[in-house]
TORTOR-915868 format. One record per residue (C-alpha): y, x, z; residue number from 1. Coordinates in Angstrom, 1 decimal, decimal comma. Layout:
<pt py="Y" px="X" pz="Z" num="NUM"/>
...
***
This chain:
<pt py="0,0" px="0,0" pz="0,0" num="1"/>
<pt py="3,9" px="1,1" pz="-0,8" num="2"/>
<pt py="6,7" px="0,5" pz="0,7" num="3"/>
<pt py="9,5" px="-0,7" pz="-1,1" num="4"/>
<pt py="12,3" px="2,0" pz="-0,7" num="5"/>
<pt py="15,0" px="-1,2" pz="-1,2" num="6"/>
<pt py="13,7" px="-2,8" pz="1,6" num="7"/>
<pt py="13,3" px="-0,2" pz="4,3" num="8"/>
<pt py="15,5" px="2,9" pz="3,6" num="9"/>
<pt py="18,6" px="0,6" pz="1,0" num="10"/>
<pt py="21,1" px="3,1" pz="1,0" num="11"/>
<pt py="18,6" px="6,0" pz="0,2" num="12"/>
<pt py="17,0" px="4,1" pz="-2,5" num="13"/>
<pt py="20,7" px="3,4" pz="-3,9" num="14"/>
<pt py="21,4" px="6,9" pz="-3,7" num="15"/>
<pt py="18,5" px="7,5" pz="-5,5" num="16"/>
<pt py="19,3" px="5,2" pz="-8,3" num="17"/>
<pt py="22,7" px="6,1" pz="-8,5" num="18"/>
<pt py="21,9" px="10,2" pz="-8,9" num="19"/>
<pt py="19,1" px="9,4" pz="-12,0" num="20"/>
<pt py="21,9" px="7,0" pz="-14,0" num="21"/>
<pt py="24,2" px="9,9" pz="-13,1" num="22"/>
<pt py="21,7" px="12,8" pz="-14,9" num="23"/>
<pt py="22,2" px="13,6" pz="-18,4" num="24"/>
<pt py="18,8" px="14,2" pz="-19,6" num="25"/>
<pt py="17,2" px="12,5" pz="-22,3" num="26"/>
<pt py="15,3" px="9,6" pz="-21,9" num="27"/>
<pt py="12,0" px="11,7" pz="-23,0" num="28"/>
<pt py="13,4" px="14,5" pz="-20,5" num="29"/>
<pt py="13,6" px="12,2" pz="-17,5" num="30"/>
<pt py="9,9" px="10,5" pz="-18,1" num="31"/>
<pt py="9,0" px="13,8" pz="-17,6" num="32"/>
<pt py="9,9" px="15,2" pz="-15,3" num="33"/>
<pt py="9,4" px="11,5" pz="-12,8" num="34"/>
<pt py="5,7" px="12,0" pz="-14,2" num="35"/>
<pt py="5,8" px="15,7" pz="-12,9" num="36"/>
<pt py="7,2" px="15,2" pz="-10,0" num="37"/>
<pt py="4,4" px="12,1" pz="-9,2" num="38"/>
<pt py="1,4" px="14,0" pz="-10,5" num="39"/>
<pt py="2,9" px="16,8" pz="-7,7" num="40"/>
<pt py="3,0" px="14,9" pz="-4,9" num="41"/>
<pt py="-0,5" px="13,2" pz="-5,5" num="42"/>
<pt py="1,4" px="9,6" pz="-6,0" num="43"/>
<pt py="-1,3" px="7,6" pz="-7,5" num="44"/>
<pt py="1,2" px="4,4" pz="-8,1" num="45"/>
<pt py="4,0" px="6,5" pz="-8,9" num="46"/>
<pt py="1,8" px="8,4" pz="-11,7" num="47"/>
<pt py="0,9" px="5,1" pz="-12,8" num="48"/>
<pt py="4,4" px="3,6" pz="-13,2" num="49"/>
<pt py="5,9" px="6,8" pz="-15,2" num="50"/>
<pt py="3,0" px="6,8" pz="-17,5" num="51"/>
<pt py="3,8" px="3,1" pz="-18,3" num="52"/>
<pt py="7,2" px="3,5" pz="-18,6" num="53"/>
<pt py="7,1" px="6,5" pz="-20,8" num="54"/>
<pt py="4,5" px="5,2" pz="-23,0" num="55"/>
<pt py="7,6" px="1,8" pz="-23,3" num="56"/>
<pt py="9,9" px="4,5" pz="-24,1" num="57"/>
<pt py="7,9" px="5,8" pz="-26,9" num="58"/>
<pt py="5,9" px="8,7" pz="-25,1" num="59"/>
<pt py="2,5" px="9,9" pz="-26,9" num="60"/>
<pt py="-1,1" px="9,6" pz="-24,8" num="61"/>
<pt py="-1,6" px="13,0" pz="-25,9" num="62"/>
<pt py="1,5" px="14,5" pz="-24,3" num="63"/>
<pt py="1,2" px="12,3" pz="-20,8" num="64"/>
<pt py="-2,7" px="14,0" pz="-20,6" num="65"/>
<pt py="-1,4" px="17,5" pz="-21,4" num="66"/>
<pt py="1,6" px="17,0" pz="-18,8" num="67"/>
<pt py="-0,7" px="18,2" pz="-15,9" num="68"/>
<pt py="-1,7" px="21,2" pz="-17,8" num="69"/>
<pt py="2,1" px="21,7" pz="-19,4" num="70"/>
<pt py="2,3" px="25,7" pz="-19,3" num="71"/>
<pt py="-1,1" px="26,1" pz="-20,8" num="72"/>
<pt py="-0,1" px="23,4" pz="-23,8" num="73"/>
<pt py="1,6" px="23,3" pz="-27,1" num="74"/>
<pt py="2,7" px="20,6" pz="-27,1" num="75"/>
<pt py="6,2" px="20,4" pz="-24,9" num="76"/>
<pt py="9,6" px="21,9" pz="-26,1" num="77"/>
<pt py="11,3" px="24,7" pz="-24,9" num="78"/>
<pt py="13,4" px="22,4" pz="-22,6" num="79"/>
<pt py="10,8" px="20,5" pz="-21,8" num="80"/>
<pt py="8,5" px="23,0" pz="-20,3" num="81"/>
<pt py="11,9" px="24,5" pz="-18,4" num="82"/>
<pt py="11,8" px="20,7" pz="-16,9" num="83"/>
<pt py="8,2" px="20,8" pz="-15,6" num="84"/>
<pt py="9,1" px="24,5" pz="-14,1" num="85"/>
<pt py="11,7" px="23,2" pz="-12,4" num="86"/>
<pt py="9,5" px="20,2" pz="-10,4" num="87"/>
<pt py="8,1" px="22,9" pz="-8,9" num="88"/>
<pt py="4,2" px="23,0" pz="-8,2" num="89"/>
<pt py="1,8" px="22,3" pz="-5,6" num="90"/>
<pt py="1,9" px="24,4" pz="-2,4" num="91"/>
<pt py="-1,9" px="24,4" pz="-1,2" num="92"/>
<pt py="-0,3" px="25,4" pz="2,1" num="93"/>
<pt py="1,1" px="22,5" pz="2,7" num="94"/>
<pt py="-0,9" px="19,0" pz="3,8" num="95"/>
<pt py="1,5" px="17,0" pz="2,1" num="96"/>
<pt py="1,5" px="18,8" pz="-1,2" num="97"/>
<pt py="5,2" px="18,5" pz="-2,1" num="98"/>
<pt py="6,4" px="21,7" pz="-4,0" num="99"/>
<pt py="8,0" px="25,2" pz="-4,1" num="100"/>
<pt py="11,3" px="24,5" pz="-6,0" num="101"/>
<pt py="10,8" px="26,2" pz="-9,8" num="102"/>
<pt py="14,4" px="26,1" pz="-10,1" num="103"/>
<pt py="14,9" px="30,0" pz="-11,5" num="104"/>
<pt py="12,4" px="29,8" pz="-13,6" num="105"/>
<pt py="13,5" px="26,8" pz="-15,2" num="106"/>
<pt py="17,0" px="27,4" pz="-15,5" num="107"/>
<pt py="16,8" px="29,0" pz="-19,4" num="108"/>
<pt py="17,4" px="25,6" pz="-21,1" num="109"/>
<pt py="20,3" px="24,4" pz="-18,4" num="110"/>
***
């Protein structure tokens, strides 16, 4: 079960909503990196609900499988593989498998 961020933490969640409308990634950029990010922190739902929405935006299957595996795969852009660098990547260390920040190595395309 979730919690819905609205109903329990509001002015986080409008935070939240207001820094993504504020970014000026792509469309393709941002589907990204939200499916990163979820596939990081072992978010079943969330993994589900960026898959979804990127396959509305136009995504390919082919690309959403190969996200997981994006530094080993052809099939991301320059700026696209700086992206998934920057969500970082899981720290085995930690129980709660939320990442290392990537943000130098990721910083070529931005």
């Amino acid at each position: 079960m979730r919690l819905h961020y609205s109903q329990y933490a509001l002015n986080t969640y409008k935070a939240l909503l207001a820094l993504e409308a504020s970014l000026t990634l792509d469309s393709t950029l941002k589907d990204l990196v939200k499916l990163r990010v979820s596939q990081i922190n072992g978010c079943a739902f969330c993994v589900d609900m960026h898959v979804k929405e990127a396959k509305l935006h136009g995504e390919r299957e082919l690309r959403l499988h190969h996200l997981a595996v994006w530094h080993e795969s052809t099939l991301f852009t320059e700026k696209e593989r700086d992206c998934a660098a920057m969500g970082g990547k899981p720290d085995p260390h930690l129980r709660t498998g939320y990442p290392r920040c990537g943000l130098r190595s990721g910083t070529r395309s931005f």
